[in-house]
ZATORRO-667773 format. One record per atom (N, C-alpha, C): residue in one letter; z, y, x. Coordinates in steps of 0.05 Angstrom, whole numbers, plus 5000, padded with zeros to 4 digits. Example, Ala and Ser with C-alpha at 12.3 -4.5 7.8 and 13.67 -1.06 7.14 Angstrom:
2
@zamar A pz 5156 py 4886 px 5264
@zamar A pz 5156 py 4910 px 5246
@zamar A pz 5156 py 4934 px 5264
@zamar S pz 5142 py 4955 px 5257
@zamar S pz 5143 py 4979 px 5273
@zamar S pz 5157 py 5001 px 5258
***
This chain:
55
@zamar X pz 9185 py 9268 px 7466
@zamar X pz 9163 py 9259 px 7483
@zamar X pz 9173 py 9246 px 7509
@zamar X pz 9192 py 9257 px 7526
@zamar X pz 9208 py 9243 px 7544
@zamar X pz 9213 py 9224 px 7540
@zamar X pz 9226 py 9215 px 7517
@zamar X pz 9234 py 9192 px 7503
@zamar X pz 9217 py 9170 px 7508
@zamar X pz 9199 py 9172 px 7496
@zamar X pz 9176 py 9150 px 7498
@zamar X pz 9169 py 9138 px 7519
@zamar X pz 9157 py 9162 px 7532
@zamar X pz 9148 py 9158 px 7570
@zamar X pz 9171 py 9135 px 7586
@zamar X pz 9200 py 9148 px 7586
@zamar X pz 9221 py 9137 px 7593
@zamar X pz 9221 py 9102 px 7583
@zamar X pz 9217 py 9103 px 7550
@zamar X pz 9217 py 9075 px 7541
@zamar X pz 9192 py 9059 px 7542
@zamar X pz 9160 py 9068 px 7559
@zamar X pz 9153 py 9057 px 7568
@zamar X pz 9143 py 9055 px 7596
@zamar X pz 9165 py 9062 px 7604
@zamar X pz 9166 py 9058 px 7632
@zamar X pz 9178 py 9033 px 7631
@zamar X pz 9202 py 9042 px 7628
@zamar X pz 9215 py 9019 px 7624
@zamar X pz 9218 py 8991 px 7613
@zamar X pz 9202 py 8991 px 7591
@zamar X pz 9183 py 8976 px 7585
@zamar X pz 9156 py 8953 px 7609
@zamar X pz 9152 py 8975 px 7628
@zamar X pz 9128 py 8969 px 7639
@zamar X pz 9141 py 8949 px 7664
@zamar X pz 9165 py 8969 px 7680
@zamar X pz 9184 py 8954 px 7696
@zamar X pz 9197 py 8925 px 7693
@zamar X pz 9207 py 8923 px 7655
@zamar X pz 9215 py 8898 px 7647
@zamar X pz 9202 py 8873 px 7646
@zamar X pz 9168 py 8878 px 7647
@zamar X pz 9144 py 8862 px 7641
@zamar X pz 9133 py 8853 px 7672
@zamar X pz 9143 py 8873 px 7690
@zamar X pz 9138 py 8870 px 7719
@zamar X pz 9153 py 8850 px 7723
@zamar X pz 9187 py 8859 px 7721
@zamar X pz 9206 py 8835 px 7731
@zamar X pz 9197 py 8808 px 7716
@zamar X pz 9196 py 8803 px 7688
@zamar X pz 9194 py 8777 px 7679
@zamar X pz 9170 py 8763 px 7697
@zamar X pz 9149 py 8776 px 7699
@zamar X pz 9121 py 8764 px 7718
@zamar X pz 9129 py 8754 px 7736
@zamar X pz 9154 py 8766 px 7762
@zamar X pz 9164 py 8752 px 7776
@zamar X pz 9184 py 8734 px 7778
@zamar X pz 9200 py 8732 px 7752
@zamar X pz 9221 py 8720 px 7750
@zamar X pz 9213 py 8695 px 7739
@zamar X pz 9194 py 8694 px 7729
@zamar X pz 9192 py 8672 px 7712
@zamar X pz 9179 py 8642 px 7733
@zamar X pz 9175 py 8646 px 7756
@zamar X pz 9163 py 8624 px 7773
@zamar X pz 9191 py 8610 px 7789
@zamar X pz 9207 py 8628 px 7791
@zamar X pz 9239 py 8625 px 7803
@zamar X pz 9248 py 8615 px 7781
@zamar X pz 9250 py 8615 px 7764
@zamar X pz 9264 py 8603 px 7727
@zamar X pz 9251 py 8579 px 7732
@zamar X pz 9226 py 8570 px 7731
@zamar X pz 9210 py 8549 px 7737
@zamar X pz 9220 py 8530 px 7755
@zamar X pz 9223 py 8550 px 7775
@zamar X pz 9230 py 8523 px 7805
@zamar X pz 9265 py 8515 px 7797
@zamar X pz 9281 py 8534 px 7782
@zamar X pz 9302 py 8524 px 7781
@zamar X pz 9312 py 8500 px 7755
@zamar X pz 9298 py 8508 px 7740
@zamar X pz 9295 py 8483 px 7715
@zamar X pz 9289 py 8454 px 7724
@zamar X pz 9254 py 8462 px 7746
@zamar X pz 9252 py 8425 px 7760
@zamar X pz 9268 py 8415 px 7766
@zamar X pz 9290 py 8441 px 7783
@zamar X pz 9317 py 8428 px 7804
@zamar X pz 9330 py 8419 px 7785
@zamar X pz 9339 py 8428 px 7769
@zamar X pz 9365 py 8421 px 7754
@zamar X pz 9351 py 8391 px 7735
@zamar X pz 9335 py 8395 px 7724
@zamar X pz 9316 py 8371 px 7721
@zamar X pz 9319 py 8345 px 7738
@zamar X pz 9313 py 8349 px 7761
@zamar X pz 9319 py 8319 px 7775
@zamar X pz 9333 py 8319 px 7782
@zamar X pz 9357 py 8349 px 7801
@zamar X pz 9395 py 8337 px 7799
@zamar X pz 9399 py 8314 px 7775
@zamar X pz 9404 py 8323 px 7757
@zamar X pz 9401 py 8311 px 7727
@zamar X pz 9391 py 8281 px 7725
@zamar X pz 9364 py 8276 px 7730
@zamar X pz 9356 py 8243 px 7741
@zamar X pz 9376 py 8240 px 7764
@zamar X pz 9370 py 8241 px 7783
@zamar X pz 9382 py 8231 px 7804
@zamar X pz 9415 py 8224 px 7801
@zamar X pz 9425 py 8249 px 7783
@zamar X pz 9452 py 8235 px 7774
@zamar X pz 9461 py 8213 px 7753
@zamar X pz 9436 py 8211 px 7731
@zamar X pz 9441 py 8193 px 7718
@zamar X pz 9430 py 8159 px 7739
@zamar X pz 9414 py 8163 px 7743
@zamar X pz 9403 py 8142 px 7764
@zamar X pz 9434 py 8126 px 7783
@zamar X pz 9446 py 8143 px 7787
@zamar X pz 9463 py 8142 px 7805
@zamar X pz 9483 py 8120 px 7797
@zamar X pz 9495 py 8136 px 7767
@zamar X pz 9516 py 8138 px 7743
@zamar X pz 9513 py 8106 px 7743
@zamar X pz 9487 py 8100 px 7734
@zamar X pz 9474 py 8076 px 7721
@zamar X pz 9479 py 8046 px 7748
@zamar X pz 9464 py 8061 px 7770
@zamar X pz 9470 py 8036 px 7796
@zamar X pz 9504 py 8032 px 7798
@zamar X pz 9517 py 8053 px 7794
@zamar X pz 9552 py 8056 px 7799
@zamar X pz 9558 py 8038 px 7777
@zamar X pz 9551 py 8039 px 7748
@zamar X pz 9557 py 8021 px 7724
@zamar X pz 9549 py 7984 px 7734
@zamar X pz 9535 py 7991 px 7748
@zamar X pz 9514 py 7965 px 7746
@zamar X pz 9537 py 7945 px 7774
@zamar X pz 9540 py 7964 px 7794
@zamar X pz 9562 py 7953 px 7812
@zamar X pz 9583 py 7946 px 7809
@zamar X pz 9595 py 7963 px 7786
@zamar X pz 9624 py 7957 px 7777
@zamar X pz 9623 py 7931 px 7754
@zamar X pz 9603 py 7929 px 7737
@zamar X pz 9600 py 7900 px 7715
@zamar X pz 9595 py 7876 px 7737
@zamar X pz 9573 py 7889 px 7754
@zamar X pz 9571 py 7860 px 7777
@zamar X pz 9599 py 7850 px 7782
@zamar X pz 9616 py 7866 px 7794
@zamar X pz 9637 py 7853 px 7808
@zamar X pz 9652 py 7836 px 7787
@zamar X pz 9654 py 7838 px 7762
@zamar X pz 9674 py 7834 px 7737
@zamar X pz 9669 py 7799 px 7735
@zamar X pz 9638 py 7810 px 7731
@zamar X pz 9633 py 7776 px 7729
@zamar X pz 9616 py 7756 px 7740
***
């Protein structure tokens, strides 16, 4: 009977954290998301500078 109680507690705690974790997971995916553009963007004007000069 301990058993259970214990495994839904803990249970209940795990469902708490994800509720909060999951808006922080959110904001860090956008970030990494437009790091991500912004570096290909970048990659691309740097490509585009280096063929300019060539010819």
């Amino acid at each position: 009977m301990l058993t259970l109680v214990l495994l839904f507690f803990f249970f209940v705690l795990l469902s708490i954290f994800v509720q909060f974790l999951r808006p922080v997971m959110t904001r860090f995916t956008i970030a990494f998301r437009e790091i991500s553009t912004y570096k290909d963007v970048l990659r691309s004007q740097v490509q585009q500078s280096c063929y300019g000069d060539r010819f």
